[in-house]
C-alpha positions as CSV (number, residue, x, y, z in Angstrom):
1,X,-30.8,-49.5,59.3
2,X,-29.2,-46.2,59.3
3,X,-26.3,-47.2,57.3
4,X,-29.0,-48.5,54.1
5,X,-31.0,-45.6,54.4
6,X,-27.5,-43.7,54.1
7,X,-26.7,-46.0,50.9
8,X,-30.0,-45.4,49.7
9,X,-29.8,-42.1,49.9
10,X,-26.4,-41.6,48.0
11,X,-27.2,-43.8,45.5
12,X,-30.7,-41.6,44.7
13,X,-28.4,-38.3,44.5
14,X,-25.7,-40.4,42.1
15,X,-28.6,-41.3,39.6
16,X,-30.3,-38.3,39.5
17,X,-27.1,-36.2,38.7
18,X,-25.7,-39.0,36.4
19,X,-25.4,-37.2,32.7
20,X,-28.4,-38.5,30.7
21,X,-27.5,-39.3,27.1
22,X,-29.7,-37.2,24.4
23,X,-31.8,-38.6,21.5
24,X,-31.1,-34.7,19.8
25,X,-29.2,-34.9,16.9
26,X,-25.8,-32.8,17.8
27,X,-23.6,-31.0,16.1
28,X,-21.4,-33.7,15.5
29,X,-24.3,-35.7,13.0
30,X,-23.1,-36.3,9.9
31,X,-26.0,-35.0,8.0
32,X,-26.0,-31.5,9.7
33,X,-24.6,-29.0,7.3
34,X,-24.4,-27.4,4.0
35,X,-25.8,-29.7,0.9
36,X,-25.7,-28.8,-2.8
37,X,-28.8,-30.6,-4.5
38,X,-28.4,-31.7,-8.1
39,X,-30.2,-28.3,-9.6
40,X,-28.0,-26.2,-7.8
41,X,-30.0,-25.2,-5.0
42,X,-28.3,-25.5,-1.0
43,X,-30.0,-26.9,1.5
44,X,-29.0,-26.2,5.0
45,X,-29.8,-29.1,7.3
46,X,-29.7,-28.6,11.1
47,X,-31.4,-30.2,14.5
48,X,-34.6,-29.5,15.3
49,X,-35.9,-31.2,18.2
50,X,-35.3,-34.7,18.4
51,X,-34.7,-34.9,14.7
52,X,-33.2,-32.8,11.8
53,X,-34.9,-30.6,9.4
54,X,-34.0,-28.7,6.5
55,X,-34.4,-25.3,4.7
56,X,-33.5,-23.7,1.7
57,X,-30.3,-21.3,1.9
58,X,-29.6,-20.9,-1.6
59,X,-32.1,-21.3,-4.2
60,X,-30.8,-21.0,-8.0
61,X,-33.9,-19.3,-9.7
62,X,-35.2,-17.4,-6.4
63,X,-37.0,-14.8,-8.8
64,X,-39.2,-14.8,-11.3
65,X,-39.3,-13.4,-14.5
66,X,-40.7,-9.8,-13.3
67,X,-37.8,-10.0,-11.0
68,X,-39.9,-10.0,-7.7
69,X,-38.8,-13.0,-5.0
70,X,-40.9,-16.2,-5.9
71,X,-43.3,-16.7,-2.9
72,X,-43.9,-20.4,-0.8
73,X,-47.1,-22.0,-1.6
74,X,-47.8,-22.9,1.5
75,X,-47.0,-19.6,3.0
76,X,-47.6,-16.8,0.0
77,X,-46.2,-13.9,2.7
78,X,-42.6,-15.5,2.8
79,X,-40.0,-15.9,-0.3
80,X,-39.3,-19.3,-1.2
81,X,-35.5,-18.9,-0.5
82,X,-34.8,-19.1,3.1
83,X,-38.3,-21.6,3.8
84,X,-37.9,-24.9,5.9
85,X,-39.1,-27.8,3.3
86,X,-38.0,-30.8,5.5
87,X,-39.1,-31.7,8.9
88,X,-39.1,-34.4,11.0
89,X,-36.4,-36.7,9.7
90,X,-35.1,-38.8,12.4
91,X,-32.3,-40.9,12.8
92,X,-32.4,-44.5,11.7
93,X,-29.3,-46.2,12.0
94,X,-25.5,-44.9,11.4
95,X,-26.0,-43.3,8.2
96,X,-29.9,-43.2,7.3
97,X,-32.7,-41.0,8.5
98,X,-36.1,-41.7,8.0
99,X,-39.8,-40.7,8.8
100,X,-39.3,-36.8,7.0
101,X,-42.0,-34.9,5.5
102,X,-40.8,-32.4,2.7
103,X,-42.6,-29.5,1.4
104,X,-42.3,-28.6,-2.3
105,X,-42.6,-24.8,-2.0
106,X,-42.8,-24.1,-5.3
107,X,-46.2,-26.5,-5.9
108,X,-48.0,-26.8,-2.3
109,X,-47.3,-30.2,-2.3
110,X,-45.8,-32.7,0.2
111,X,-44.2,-36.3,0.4
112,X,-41.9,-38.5,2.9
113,X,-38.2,-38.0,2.5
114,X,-35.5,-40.2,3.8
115,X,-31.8,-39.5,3.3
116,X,-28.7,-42.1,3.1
117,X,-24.8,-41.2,3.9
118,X,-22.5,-42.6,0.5
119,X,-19.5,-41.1,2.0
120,X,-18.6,-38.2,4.1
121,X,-19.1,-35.3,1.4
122,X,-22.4,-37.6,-0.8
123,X,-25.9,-38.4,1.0
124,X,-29.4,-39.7,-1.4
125,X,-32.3,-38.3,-0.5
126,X,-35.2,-40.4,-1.9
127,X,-38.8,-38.6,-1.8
128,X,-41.7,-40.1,-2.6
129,X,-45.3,-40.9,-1.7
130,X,-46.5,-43.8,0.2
131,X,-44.6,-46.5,-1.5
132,X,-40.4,-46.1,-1.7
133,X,-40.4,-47.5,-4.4
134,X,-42.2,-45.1,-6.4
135,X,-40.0,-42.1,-5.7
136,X,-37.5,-40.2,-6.8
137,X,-33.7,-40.5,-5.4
138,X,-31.4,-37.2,-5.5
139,X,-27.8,-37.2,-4.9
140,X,-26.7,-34.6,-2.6
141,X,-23.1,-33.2,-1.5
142,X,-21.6,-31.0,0.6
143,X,-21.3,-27.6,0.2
144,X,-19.1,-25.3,1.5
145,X,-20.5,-21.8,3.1
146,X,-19.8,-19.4,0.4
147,X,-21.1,-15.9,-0.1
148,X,-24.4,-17.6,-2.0
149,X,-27.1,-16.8,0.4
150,X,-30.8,-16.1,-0.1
């Protein structure tokens, strides 16, 4: 009796400090990173949670014409530049996320995002509302950090 309360015992202290594997995206994902869109603008993609999200580190045309920083829609007291657009896009698979929500800043607008791996340095990010197959796919590759920043 003694010895399998003894065995019991152990074998509740070896399970509870057993390492317990994380659905958090690590730095090791292949998505997290630097990404050039296809109008010039870098988005830096990094965990957040149990997913990934997204904000905008470089933005091409971060002023407007008066020269004063071009404001989010969804939140006038910050610039554009530097604002988180994607949340919530959770792995699905070895190279697809799904389930995202992005945030066009510039027109208070939002739609479902999911994102594809084509190779190490080229992912497709296809937006659209409700149906798939009614959006609109963007190629995306890597960037490198450069001196670009908001």
């Amino acid at each position: 009796m003694k010895r399998r309360f003894l065995s019991l015992i152990l074998l509740a202290t070896a399970l509870t400090s057993a390492p317990v594997a994380s659905s958090q995206p690590q730095a090791t994902d292949p998505l997290i990173g630097l990404w050039e869109t296809e109008g010039g603008s870098i988005l830096d993609i990094f965990p957040c949670g149990e997913a990934v999200c997204a904000k905008l580190a470089w933005l091409k045309k971060s002023r407007d014409e008066t020269g004063a920083l071009r404001r989010n829609a969804f939140d006038p007291s910050q610039p554009i530049c530097g604002s988180q657009i994607v949340t919530g896009l959770k792995r699905d698979g070895a190279s697809s996320w799904k389930g995202g929500t992005v945030f066009d800043v510039e027109k208070g607008r939002r739609a479902s995002v999911r994102v594809r791996l084509k190779g190490a340095d080229r992912a497709e990010a296809r937006f659209y509302k409700g149906i798939t197959l009614l959006g609109v796919t963007e190629t995306l590759t890597r960037a490198k950090p450069a001196e670009r920043a908001c």
